[in-house]
C-alpha positions as a Markdown table, in Angstrom:
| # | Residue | x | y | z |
|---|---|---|---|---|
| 1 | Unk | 38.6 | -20.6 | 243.7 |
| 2 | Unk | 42.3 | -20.4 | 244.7 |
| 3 | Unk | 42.9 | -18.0 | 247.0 |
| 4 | Unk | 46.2 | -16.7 | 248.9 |
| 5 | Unk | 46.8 | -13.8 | 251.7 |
| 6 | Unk | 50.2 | -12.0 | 251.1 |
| 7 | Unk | 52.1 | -10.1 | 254.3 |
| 8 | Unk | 54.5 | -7.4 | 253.4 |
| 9 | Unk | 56.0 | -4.8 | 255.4 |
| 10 | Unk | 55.3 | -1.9 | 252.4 |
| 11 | Unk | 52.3 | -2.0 | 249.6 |
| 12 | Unk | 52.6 | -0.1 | 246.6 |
| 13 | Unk | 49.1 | 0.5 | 244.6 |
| 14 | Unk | 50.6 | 1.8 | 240.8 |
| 15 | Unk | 53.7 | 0.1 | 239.0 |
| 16 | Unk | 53.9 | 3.8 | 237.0 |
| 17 | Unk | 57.0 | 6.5 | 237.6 |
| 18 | Unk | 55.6 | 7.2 | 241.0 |
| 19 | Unk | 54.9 | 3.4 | 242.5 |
| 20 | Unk | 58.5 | 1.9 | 241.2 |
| 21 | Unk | 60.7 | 4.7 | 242.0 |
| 22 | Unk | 58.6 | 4.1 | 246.0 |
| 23 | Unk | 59.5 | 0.4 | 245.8 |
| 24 | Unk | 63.4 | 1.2 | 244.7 |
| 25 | Unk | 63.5 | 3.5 | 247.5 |
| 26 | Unk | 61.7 | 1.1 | 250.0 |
| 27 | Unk | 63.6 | -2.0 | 249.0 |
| 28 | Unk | 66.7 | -0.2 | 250.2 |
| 29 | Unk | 65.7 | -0.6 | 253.6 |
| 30 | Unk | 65.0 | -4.1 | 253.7 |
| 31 | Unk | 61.6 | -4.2 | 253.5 |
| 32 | Unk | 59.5 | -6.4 | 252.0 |
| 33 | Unk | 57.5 | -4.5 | 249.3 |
| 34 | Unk | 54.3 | -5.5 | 247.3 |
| 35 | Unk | 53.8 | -3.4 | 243.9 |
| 36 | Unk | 50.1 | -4.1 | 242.7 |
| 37 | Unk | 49.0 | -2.4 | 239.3 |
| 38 | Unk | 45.9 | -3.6 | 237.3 |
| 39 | Unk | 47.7 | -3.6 | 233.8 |
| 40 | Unk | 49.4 | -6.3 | 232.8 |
| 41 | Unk | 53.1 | -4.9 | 233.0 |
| 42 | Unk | 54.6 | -1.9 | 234.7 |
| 43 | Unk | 55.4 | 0.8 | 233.7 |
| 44 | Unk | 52.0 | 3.2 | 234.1 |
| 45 | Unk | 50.0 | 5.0 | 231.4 |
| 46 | Unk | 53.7 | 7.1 | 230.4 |
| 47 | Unk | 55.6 | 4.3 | 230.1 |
| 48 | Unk | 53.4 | 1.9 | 228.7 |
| 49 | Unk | 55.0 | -1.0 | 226.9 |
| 50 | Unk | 54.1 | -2.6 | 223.8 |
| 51 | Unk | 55.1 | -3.8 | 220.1 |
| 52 | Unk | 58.5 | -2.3 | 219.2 |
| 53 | Unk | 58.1 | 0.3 | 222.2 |
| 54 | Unk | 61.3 | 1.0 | 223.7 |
| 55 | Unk | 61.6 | 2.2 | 227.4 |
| 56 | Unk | 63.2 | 5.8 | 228.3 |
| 57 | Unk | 66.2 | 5.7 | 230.4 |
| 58 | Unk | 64.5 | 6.5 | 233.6 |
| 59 | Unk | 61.8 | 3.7 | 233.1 |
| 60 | Unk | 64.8 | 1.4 | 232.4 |
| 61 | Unk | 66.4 | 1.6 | 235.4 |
| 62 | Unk | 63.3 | 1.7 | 237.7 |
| 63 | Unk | 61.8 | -1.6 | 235.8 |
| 64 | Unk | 65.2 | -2.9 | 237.7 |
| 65 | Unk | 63.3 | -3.2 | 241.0 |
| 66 | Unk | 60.6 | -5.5 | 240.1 |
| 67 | Unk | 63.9 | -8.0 | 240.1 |
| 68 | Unk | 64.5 | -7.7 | 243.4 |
| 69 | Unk | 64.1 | -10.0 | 246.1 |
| 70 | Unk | 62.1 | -8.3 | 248.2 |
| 71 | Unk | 59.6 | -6.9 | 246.0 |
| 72 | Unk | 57.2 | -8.5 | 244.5 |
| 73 | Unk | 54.7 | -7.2 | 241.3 |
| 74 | Unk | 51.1 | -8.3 | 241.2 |
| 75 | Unk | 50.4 | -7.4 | 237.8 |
| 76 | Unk | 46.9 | -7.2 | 236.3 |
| 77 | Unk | 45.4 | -6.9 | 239.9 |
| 78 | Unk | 42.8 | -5.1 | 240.8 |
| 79 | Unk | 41.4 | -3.9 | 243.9 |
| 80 | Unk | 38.2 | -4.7 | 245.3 |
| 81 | Unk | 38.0 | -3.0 | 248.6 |
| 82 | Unk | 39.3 | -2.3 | 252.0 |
| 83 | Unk | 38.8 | -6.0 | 253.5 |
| 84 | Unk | 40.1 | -4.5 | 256.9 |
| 85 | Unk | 42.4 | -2.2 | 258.5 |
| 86 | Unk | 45.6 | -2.6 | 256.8 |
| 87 | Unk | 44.5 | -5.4 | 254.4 |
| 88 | Unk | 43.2 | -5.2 | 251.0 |
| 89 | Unk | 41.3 | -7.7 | 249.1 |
| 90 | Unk | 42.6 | -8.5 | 245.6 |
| 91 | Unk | 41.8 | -10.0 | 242.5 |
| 92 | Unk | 43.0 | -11.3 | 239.3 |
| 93 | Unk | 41.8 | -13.7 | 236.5 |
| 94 | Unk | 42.5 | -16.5 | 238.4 |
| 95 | Unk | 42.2 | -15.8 | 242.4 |
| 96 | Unk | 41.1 | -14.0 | 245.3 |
| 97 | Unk | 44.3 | -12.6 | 247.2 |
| 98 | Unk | 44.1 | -10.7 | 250.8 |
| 99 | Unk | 47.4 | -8.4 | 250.8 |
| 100 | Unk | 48.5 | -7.4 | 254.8 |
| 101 | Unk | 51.2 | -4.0 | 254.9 |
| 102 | Unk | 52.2 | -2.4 | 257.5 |
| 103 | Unk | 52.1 | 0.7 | 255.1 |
| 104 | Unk | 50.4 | 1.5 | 252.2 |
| 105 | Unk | 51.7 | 4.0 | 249.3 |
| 106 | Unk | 49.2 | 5.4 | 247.2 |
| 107 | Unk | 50.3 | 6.2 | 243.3 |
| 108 | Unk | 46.7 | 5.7 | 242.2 |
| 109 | Unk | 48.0 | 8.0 | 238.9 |
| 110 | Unk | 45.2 | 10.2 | 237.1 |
| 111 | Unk | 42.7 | 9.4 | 233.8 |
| 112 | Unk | 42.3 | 11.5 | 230.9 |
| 113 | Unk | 39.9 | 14.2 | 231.2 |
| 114 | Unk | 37.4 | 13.8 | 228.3 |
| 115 | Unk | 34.6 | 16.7 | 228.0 |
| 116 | Unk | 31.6 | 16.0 | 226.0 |
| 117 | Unk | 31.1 | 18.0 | 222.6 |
| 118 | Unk | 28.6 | 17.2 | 219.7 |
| 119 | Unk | 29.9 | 14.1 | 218.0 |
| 120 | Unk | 32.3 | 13.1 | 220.7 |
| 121 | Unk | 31.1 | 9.4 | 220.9 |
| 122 | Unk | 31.5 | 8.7 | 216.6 |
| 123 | Unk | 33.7 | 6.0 | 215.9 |
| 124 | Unk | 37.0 | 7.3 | 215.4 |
| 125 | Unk | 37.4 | 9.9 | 218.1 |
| 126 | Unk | 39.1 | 9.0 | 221.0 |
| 127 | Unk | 40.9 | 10.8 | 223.9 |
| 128 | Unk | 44.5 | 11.8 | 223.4 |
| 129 | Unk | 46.3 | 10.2 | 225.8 |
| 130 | Unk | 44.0 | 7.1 | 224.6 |
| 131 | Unk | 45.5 | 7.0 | 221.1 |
| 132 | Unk | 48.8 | 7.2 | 222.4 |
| 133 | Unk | 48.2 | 4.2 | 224.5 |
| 134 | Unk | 46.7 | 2.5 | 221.4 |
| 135 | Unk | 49.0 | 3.0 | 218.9 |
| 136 | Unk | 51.6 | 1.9 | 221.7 |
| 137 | Unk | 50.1 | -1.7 | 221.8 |
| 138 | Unk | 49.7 | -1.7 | 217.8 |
| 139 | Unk | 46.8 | 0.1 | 216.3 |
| 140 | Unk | 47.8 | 0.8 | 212.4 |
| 141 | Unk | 47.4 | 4.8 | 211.9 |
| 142 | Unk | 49.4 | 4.5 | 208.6 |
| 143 | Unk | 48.2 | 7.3 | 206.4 |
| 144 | Unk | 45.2 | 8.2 | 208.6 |
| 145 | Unk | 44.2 | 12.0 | 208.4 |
| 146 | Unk | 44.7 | 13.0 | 211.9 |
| 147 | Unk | 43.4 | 15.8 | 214.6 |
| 148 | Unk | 44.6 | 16.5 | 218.0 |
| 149 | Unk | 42.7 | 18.4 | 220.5 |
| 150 | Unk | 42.6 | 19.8 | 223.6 |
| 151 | Unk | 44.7 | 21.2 | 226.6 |
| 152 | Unk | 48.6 | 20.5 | 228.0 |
| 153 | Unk | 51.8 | 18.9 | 226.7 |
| 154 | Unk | 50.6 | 15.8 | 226.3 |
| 155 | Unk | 48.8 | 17.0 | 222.8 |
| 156 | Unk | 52.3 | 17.1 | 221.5 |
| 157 | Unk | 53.6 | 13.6 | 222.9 |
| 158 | Unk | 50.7 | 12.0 | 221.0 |
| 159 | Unk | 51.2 | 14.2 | 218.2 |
| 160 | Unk | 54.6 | 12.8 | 217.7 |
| 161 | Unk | 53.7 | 9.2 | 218.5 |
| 162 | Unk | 51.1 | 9.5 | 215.8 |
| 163 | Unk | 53.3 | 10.9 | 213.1 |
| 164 | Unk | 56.0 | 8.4 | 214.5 |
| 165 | Unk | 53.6 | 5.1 | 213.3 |
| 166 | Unk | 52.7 | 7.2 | 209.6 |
| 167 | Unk | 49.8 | 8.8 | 210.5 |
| 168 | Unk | 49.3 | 12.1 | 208.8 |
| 169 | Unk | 48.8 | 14.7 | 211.5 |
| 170 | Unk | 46.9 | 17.7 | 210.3 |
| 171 | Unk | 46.1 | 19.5 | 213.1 |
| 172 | Unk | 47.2 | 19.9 | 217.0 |
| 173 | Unk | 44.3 | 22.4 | 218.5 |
| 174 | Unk | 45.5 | 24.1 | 221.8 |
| 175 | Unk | 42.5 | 25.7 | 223.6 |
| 176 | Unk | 44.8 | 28.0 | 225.9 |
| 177 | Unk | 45.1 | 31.8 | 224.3 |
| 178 | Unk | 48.3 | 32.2 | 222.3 |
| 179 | Unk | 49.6 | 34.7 | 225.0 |
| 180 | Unk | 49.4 | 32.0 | 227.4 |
| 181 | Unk | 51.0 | 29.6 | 225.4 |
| 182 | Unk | 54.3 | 32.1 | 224.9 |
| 183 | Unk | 54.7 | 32.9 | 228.3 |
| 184 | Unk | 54.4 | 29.0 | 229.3 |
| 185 | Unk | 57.3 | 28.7 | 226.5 |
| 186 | Unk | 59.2 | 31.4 | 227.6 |
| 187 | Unk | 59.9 | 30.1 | 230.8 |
| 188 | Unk | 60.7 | 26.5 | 230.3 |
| 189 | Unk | 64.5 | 28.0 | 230.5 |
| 190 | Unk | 64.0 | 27.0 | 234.0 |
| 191 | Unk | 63.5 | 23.3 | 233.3 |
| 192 | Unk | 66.2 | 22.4 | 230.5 |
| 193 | Unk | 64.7 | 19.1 | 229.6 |
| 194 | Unk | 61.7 | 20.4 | 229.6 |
| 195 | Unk | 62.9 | 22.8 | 227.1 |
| 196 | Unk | 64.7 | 20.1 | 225.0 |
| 197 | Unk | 61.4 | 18.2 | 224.7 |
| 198 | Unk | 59.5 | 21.0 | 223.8 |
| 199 | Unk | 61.7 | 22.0 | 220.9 |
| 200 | Unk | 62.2 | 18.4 | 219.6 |
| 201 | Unk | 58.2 | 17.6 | 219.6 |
| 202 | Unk | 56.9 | 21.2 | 218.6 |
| 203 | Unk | 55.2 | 20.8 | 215.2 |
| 204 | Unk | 54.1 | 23.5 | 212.6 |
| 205 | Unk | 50.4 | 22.4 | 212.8 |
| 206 | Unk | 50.5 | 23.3 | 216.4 |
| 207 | Unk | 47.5 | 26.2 | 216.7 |
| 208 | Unk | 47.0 | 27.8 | 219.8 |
| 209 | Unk | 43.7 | 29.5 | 221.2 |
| 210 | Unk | 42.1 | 26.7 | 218.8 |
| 211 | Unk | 39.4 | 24.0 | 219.6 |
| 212 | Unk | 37.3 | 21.5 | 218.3 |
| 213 | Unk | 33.4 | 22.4 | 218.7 |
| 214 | Unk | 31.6 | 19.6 | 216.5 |
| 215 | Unk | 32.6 | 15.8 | 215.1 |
| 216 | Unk | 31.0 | 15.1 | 212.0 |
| 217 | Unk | 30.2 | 12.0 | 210.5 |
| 218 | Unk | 26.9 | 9.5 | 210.0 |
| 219 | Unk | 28.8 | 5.9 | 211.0 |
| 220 | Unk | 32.1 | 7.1 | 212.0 |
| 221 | Unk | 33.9 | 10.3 | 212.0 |
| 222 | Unk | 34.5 | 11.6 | 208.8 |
| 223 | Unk | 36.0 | 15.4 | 209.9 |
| 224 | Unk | 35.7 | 18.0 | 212.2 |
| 225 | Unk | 34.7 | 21.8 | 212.8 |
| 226 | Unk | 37.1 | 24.1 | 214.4 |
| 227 | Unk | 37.1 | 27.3 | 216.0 |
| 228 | Unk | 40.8 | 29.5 | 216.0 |
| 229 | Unk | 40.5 | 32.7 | 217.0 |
| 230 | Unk | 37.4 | 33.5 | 216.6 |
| 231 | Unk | 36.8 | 32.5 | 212.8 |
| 232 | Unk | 35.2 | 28.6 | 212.0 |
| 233 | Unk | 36.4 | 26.0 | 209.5 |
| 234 | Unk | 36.2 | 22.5 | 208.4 |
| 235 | Unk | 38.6 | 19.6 | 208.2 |
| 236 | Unk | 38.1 | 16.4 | 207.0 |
| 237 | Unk | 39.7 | 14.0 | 208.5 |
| 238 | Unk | 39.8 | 10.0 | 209.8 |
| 239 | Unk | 41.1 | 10.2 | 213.1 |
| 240 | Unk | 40.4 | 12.8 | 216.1 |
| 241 | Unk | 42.0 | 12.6 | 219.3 |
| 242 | Unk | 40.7 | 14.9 | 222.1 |
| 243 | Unk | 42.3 | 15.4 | 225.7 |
| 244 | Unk | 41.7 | 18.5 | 228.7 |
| 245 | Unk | 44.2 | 17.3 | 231.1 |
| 246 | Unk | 44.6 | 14.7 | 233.7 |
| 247 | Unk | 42.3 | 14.2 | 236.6 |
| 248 | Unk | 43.8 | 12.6 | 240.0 |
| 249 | Unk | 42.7 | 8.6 | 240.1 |
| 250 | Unk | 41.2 | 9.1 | 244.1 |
| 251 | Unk | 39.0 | 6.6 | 244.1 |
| 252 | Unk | 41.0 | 4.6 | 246.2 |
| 253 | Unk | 42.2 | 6.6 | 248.7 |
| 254 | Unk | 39.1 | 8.2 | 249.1 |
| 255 | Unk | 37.5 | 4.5 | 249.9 |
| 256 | Unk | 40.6 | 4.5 | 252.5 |
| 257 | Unk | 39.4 | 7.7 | 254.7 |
| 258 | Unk | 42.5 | 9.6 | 253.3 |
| 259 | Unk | 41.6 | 13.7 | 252.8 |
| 260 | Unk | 40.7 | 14.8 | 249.0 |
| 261 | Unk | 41.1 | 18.2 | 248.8 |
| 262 | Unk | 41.2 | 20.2 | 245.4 |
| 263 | Unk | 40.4 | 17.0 | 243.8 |
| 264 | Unk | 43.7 | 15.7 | 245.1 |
| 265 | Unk | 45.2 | 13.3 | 247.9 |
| 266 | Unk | 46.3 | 16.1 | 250.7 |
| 267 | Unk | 49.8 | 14.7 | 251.4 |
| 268 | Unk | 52.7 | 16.6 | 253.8 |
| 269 | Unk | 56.4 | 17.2 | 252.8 |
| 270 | Unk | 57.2 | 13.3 | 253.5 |
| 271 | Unk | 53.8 | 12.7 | 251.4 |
| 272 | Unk | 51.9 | 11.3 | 254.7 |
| 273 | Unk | 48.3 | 11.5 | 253.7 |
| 274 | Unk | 45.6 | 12.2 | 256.6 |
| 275 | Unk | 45.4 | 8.2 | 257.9 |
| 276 | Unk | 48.2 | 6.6 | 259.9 |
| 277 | Unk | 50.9 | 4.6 | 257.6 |
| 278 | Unk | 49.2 | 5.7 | 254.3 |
| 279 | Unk | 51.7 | 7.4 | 251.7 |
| 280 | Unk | 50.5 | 8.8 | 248.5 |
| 281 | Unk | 52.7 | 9.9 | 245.7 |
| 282 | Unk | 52.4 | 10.8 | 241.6 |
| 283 | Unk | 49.5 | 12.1 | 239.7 |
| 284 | Unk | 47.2 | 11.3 | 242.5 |
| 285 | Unk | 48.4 | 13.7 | 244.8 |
| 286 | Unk | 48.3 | 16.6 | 242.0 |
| 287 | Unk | 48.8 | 16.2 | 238.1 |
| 288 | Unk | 52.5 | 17.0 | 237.3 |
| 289 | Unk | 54.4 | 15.3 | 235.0 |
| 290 | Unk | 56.9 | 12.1 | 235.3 |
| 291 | Unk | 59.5 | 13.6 | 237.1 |
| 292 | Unk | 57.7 | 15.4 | 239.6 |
| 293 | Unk | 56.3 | 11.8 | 240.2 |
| 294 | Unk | 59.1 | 9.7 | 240.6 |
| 295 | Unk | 60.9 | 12.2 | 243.1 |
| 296 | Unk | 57.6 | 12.2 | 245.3 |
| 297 | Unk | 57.6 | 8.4 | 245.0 |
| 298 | Unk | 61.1 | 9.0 | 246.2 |
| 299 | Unk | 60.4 | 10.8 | 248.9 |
| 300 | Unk | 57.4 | 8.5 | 250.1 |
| 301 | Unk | 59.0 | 5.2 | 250.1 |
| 302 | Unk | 61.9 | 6.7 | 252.4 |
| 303 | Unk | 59.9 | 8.2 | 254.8 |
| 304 | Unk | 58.0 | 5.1 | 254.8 |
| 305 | Unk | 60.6 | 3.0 | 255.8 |
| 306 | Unk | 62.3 | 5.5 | 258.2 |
| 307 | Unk | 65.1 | 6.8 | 256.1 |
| 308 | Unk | 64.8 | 10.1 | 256.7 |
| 309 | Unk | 68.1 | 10.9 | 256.5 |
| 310 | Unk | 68.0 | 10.8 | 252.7 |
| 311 | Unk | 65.2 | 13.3 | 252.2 |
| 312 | Unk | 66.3 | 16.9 | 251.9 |
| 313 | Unk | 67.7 | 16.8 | 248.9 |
| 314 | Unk | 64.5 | 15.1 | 247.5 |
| 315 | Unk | 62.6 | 17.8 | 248.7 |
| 316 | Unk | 64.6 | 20.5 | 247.1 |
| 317 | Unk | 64.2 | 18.4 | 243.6 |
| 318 | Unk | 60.5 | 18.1 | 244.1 |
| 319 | Unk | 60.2 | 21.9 | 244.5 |
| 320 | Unk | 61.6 | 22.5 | 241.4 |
| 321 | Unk | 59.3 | 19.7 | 239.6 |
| 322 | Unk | 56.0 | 21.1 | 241.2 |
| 323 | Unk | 56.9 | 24.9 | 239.8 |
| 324 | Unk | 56.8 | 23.2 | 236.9 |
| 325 | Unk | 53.4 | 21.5 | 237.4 |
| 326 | Unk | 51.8 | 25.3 | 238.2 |
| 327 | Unk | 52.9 | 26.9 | 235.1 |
| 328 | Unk | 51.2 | 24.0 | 233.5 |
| 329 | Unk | 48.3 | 24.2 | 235.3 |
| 330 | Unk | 47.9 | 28.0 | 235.2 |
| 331 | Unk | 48.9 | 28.7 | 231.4 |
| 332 | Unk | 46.9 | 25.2 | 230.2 |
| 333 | Unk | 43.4 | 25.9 | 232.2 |
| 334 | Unk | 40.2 | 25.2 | 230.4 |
| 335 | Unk | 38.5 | 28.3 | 229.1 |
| 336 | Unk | 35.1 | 28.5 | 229.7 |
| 337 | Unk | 33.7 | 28.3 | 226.0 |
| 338 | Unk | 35.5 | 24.6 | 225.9 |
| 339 | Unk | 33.2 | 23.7 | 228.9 |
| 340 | Unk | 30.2 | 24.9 | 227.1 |
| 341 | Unk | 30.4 | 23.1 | 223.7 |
| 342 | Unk | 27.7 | 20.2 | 224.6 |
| 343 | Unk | 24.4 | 20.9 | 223.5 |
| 344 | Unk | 21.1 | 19.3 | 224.6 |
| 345 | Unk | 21.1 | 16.6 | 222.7 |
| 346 | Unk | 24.8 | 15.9 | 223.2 |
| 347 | Unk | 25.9 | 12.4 | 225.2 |
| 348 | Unk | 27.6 | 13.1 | 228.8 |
| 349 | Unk | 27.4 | 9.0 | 230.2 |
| 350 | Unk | 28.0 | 7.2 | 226.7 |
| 351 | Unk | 27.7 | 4.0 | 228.8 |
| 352 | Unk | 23.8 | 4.9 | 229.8 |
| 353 | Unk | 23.3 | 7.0 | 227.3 |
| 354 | Unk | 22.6 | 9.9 | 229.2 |
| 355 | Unk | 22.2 | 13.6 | 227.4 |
| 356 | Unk | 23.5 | 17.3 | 228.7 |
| 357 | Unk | 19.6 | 18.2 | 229.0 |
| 358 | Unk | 18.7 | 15.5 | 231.1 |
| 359 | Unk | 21.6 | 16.4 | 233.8 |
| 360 | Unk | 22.0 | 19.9 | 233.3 |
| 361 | Unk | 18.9 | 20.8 | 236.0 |
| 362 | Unk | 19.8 | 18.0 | 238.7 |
| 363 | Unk | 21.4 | 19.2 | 242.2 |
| 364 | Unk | 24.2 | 16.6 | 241.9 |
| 365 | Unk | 25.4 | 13.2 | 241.4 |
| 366 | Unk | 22.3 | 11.5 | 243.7 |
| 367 | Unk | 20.0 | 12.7 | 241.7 |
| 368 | Unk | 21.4 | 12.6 | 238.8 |
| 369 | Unk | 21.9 | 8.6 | 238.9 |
| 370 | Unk | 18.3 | 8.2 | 240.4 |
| 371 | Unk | 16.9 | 9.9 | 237.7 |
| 372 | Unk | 18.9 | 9.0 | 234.8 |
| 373 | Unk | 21.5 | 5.9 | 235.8 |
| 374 | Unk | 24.0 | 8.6 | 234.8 |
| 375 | Unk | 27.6 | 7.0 | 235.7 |
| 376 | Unk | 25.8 | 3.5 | 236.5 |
| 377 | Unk | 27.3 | 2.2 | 233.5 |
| 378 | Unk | 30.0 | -0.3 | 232.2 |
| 379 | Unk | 32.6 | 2.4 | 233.4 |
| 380 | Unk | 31.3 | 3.3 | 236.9 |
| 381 | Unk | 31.4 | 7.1 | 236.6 |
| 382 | Unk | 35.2 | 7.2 | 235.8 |
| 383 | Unk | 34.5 | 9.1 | 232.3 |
| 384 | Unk | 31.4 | 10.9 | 232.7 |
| 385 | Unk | 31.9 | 11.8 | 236.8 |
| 386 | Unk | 35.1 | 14.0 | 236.1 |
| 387 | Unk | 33.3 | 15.2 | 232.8 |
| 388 | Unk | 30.4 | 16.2 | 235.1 |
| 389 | Unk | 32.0 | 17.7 | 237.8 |
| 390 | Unk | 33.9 | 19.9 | 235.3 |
| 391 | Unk | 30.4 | 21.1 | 233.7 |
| 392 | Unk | 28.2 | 21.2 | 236.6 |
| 393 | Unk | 30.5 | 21.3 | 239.3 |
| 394 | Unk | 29.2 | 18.2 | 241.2 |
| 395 | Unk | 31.0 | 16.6 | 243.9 |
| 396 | Unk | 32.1 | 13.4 | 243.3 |
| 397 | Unk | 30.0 | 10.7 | 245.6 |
| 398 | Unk | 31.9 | 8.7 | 248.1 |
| 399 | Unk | 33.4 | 5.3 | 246.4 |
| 400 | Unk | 31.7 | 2.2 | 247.5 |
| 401 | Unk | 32.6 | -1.2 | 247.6 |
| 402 | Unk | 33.4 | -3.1 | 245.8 |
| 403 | Unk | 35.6 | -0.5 | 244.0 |
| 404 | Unk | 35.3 | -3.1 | 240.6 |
| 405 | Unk | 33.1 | -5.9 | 239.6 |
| 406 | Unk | 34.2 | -8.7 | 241.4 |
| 407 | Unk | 33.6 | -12.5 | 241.5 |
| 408 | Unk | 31.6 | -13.8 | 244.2 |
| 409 | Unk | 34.5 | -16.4 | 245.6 |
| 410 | Unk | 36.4 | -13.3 | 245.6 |
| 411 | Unk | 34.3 | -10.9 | 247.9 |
| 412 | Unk | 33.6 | -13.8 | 250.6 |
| 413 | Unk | 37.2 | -14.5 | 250.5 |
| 414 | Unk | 37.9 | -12.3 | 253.7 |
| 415 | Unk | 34.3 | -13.7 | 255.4 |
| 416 | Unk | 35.5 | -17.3 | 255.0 |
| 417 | Unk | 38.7 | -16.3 | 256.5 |
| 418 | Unk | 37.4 | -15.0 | 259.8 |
| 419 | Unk | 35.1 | -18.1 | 260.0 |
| 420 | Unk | 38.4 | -20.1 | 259.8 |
């Protein structure tokens, strides 16, 4: 198997908001700069590219970096471990690949939070974020009866990129009480674009302090049940999409020795994580939104590359972003009845088909996998772990490697190596 080891002064893990607005800042110095991202084109889960999708401004003029000279974009790469300090061991369809920094910046990004309810795993439901991402790289929703679900802004995004591509939204569900919903409204006059957005993707099938409790269906879906204030009702429809939020993506970092706390890489005002030379930046540090992303990507790549001088106005900006990020979180938390919708019978590791009653008695994730192979499926944990910690309150178990399934050629690449 071909294999290649890579020396750069800065690696970047994420080619999202966070990750290429680090490498513009990096490159400035000088320094050679290696972006690695496991899709197959930049851009992250926001600005994902596909059939007739055009790029935002901001995306436009970050995708400028991956033409620089100095940096260079491993694109649909993934990570197999730590092979030592200050090298990572790499891998793509065709090769094994050892990638030396001097630093490492972290915008690991965060997955959609998807918590189990009765029908959740019927054909045709899907998360929310996940249908936006589909219908982004071509899925047909022309005509297609559709609910959205769930928690947050991004309900509204994929709303609009539904109705966008002809599909006939019915419904967008939001869990959080109406009163929290107003006041979260009523002070977006502090974030202007924010405001803008709002306005131009609010819908009038919006419902707050409303939730899907069941999917129904035999084969596939065929509609849901939904609880609004109190009072129950049925919709049929063809389509449900169903998101709670983002979780941090700290898989990685955790692997590294950096500090999780709050779910979270722990990061300082220059975004220095708790090891020597490691930055993080973006979702992974804290769910936030694009632009408090790309300014702490900002802010990371500078400080790793010694320019210093150029962060105190970054710092201001990012203060302003993060307000942002706590009205989110505070007005858009999950109510406890949303937690509690699974019954026993209900699916919490679709991979392993695992139900709610054989989890809901274990002591945590140990014994949960040793009893059930709960998260020992085709996914790894990375649906039903953040699903479980949210209903049990597990901790998440220490990542081991190899981080993903990897080829053998690949994981005695650094062995062979030494022996040389």
């Amino acid at each position: 198997m071909k294999h290649e080891i890579l020396s750069v002064d800065v690696a970047i893990v994420g080619a999202g908001p966070a990750g290429l607005s680090a490498a513009q800042a990096a490159a400035r110095s000088g320094a050679s700069v290696a972006i690695v991202d496991d899709n197959p084109r930049a851009g992250g889960q926001i600005w994902r590219q596909g059939p007739g999708v055009a790029a935002p401004p901001a995306a436009a003029a970050r995708f400028d970096v991956l033409r620089h000279p100095n940096v260079r974009h491993l694109a649909a790469t993934r990570i197999v471990a730590e092979a030592s300090p200050g090298t990572l061991l790499l891998e793509d369809d065709e090769r094994g690949l050892l990638l030396e920094y001097r630093t490492l910046i972290l915008c690991c990004g965060a997955r959609e939070l998807l918590l189990p309810f009765p029908g959740w795993t019927l054909p045709g439901v899907t998360g929310a974020g996940g249908l936006q991402a589909l219908i982004k790289h071509g899925l047909d929703v022309r005509g297609q009866r559709t609910v959205i679900a769930g928690s947050g802004p991004l309900l509204l995004a994929s709303a609009a990129t539904a109705r966008e591509r002809g599909a006939q939204v019915l419904h967008v569900l939001e869990q959080a009480a109406r009163a929290d919903v107003i006041g979260f409204g009523v002070g977006l006059w502090r974030w202007p674009s924010k405001l803008a957005q709002a306005a131009r993707l609010m819908t009038p099938v919006y419902r707050p302090d409303a939730y899907v409790v069941e999917a129904i269906g035999g084969q596939r879906l065929e509609g849901v049940r939904i609880r609004q204030a109190g009072r129950e009702f049925d919709v049929e429809c063809d389509r449900l999409a169903c998101g709670f939020g983002l979780v941090p993506n700290t898989v990685l970092p955790s692997h590294l020795g950096c500090r999780i706390e709050h779910g979270a890489v722990a990061v300082d005002a220059h975004q220095r994580t708790s090891r020597e030379g490691h930055f993080a930046a973006g979702e992974c540090t804290g769910v936030g939104g694009s632009e408090l992303a790309m300014v702490e990507g900002e802010i990371a790549g500078y400080a790793a590359t010694g320019q210093t001088s150029r962060l105190a106005g970054l710092i201001a900006r990012r203060a302003r972003w993060q307000a942002f990020a706590d009205a989110v979180r505070d007005r858009f938390a999950i109510r406890e009845p949303v937690r509690k919708l699974a019954r026993p019978d209900t699916l919490v590791c679709r991979c392993e088909d695992v139900r709610y009653d054989a989890l809901v008695n274990e002591a945590g994730w140990t014994t949960a996998k040793l009893q059930s192979r709960c998260g020992m499926g085709a996914c790894q944990g990375r649906v039903c772990g953040a699903a479980a910690q949210a209903l049990f309150g597990w901790t998440p178990p220490a990542p081991r490697p190899p981080l993903v399934p990897a080829r053998v050629g690949t994981l005695v690449l650094d062995a062979t190596r030494n022996d040389g």
